[in-house]
N, C-alpha and C positions, 0 to 999 in steps of 0.2 A: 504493500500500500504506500510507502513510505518514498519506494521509485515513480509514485506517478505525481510527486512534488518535486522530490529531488534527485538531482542526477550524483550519485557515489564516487565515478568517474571523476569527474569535474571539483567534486565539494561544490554545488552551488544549485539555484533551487534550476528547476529545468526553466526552457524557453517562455512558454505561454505566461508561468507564472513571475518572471520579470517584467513581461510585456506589460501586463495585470495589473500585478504594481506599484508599475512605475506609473500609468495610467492613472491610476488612484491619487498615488501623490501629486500628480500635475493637479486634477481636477479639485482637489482639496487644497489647494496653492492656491490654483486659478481664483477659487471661490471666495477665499479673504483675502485675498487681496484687491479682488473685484467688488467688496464689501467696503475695505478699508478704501480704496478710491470713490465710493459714490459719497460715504459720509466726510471724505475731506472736501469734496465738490458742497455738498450742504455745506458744511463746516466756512468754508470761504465765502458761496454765494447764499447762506442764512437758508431759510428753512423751505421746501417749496410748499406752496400751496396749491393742493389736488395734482393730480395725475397728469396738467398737462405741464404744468411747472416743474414735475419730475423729468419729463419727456424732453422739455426745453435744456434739461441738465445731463439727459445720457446721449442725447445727439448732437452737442455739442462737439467742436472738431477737440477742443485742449481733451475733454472728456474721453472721445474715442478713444485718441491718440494716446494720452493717459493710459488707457483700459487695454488697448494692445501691448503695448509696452511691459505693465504691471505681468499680461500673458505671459509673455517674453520673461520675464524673470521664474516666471511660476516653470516653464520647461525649462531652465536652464539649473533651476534648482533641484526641482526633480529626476531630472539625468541625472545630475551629479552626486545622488545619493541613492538613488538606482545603480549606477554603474557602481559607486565604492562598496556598496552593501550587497547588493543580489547577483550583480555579474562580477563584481571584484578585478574591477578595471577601472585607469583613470580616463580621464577625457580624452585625452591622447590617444588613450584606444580605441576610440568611437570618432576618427575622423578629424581632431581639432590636435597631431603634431607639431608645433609650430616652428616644423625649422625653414630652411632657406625654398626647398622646396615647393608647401605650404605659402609661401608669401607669395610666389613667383605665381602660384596657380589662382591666389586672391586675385592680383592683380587683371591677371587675363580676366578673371569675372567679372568684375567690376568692367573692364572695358565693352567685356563682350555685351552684358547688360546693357550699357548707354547705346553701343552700336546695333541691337537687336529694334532697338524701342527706339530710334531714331530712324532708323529705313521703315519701319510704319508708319512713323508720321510723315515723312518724305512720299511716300505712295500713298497715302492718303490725299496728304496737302495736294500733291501731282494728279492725281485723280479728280480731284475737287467736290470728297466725301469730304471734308474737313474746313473747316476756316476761323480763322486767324482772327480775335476778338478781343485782345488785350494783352499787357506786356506786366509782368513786376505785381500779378493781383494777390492781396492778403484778402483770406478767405474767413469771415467770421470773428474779427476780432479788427483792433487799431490800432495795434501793433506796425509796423515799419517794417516793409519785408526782410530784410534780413534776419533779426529775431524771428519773425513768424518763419520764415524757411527752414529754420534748426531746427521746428519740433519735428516735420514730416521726414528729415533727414536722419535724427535719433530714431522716431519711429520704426524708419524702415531698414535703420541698422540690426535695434533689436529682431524686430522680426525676420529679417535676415538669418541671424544666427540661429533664435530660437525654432522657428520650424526645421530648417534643415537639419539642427541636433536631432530636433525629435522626429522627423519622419527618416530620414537617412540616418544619422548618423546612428540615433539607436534603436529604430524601430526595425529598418532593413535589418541593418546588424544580427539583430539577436533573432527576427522572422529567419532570416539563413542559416543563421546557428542551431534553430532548430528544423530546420528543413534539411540538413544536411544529412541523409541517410543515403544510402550505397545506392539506390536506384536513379536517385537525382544526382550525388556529386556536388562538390562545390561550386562550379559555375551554374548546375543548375536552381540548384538552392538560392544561391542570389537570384540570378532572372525571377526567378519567382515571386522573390519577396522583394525583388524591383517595383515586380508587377501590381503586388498586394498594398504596398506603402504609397504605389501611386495611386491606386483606387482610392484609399481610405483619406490621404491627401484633398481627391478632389470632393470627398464626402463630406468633409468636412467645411471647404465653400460655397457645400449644396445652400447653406441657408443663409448665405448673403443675398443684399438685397437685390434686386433682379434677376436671382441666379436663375437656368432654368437645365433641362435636360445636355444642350448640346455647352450647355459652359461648363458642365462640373462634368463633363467627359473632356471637354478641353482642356480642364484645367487638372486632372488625372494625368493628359499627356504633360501637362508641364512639369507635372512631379515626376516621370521616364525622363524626361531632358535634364531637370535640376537634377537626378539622381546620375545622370550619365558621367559625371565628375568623376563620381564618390565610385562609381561599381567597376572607375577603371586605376584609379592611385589609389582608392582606401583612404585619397582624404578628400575634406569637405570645402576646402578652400575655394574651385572654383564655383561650387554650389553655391555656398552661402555670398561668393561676391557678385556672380549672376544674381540672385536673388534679390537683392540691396537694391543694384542697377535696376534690374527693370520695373522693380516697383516703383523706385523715386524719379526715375525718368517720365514713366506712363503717367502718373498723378500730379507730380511736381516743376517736371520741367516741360510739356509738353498736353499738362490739363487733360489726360482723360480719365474715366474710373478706373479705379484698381478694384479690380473682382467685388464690381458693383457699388463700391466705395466713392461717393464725392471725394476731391476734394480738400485735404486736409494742411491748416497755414498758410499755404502760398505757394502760387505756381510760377514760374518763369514766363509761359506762355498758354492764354485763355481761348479756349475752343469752345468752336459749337458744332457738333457732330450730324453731319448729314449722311447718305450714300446707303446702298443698302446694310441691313442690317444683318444678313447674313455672311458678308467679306467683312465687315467692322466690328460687328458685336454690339453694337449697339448701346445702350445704356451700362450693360454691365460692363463694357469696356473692351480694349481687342482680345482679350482672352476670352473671348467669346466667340470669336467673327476667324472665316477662315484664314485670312490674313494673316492673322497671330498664330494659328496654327500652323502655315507654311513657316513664317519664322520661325518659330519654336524648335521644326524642324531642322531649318538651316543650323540653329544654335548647337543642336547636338549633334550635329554635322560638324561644323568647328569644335565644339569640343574635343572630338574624336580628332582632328587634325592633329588639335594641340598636345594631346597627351602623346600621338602618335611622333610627333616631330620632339617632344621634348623627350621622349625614353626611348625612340627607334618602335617600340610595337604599342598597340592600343588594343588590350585585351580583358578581360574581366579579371579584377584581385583577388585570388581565390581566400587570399587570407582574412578576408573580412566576414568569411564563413567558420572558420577558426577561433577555436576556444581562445581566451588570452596565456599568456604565457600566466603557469604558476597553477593552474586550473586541469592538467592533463594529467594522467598518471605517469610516471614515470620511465615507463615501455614504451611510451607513444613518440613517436619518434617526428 
């Protein structure tokens, strides 16, 4: 009975009940501290009266952005006492090594982000789905852009990090750890929990607002593509610097929604979105529209250049289906 918690092998509890939780703990994080953010929002702006006065305080942009953010700590705390407690791994072994390697692959993220979400808006603007409605606008607040552009830029740091820990860096993870039986193999075990962390990915922006059928399978493939980084160096550098880019480009410097998101501080440049809705996406934003989907493509297309040109081959990490060192018996070779 004892083997279908824990694996004896290993010393540590089996796959599922990591995933479990560590889940728990995110969600009990998420939850006070999505607590302690609404009552310092009272706490500043006094007390609301009725429901619609509460409503004016949690759709507020500082509030969202706050509340994501606060998310973003809640996973990154959670990992981190997941991985030291139940998997008995540091960070490091979930994709965040940070040596010289690791920076060089940030980098190209970051790039590749601004240059993905810039040729959209370019074939847009070129099309004449798009147009061009203002330069330098602060969104909700009188603030002076600069100040207002740092919150959606933290914002979209944290969230950057935060999801990628937790859908790649330890949900794949440990999904392949436990998929790894003799009939699948380690490369297959990953694909698979490629496949599974991208689903759960876009299930999880099912309930944004506009979302609808063809955006939370689009945005599944985005989670194939951000994971494309991770399943070929085992780390998460270009993940998470993709991630960064193309959310703060898409919202911030170029105005459109981020997976149905207005919005948030201040944008570079103010749009109003025409053309059809099924190449643009429409309200929910191009990750919705097929557009973003042929990018997205092109992105894990480069990707695979990059890791291909910086190591000579670009092929799946098998070691990220691999127990961590200190966790195997000592036969195991």
């Amino acid at each position: 009975m004892l083997s279908f918690f824990y694996n004896g092998h290993e010393g540590r509890l089996r796959a599922f009940w990591r995933l479990l939780f560590q889940f728990v703990l995110y969600t009990l994080g998420a939850t006070i501290l999505a607590s302690l953010t609404l009552v310092g929002f009272i706490l500043v702006n006094g007390p609301p009266l009725g429901d619609e006065a509460t409503n004016s305080i949690t759709s507020s942009p500082a509030f969202r952005a706050t509340s994501l953010i606060a998310a973003s700590v809640a996973t990154l705390t959670s990992v981190w006492i997941a991985g030291r407690i139940f998997d008995r791994r540091p960070l490091s072994g979930l994709g965040l090594r940070l040596d010289g390697d690791w920076w060089l692959d940030l980098g190209f993220g970051l790039f590749l982000g601004a240059f993905l979400m810039t040729a959209i808006f370019l074939v847009e603007l070129t099309a004449g789905w798009v147009e061009v409605t203002g330069a330098f606008e602060v969104v909700g607040s009188r603030q002076s852009f600069f100040p207002a552009i740092l919150i959606p830029a933290t914002l979209f740091f944290f969230v950057g990090i935060g999801e990628e820990l937790f859908f790649r860096g330890y949900q794949l993870t440990n999904i392949a750890e436990g998929l790894n039986y003799p009939s699948l193999g380690p490369r297959g075990a990953i694909a698979l929990a490629w496949v599974l962390s991208s689903f759960l990915f876009g299930l999880l922006h099912s309930t944004n607002p506009g979302a609808t059928l063809a955006s939370t399978a689009n945005i599944a493939f985005a989670g194939l593509i951000l994971g494309t980084g991770y399943v070929l160096t085992g780390r998460l550098g270009i993940s998470i610097g993709l991630h960064i880019t193309w959310n703060f480009f898409q919202g911030n410097v170029f105005g459109f929604p981020v997976s149905g998101i207005g919005t948030i501080g201040a944008t570079f440049i103010s749009v109003e979105q025409g053309g059809p809705i099924l190449l643009t996406g429409g309200p929910f934003g191009p990750e919705a529209g097929l557009l973003g989907l042929a990018t997205m493509f092109a992105g894990g297309l480069l990707t695979w250049l990059w890791v291909r040109a910086r190591s000579g081959k670009a092929t799946i990490e098998t070691s990220i289906a691999e127990p961590p060192e200190g966790t195997k018996p000592a036969s195991v070779v």
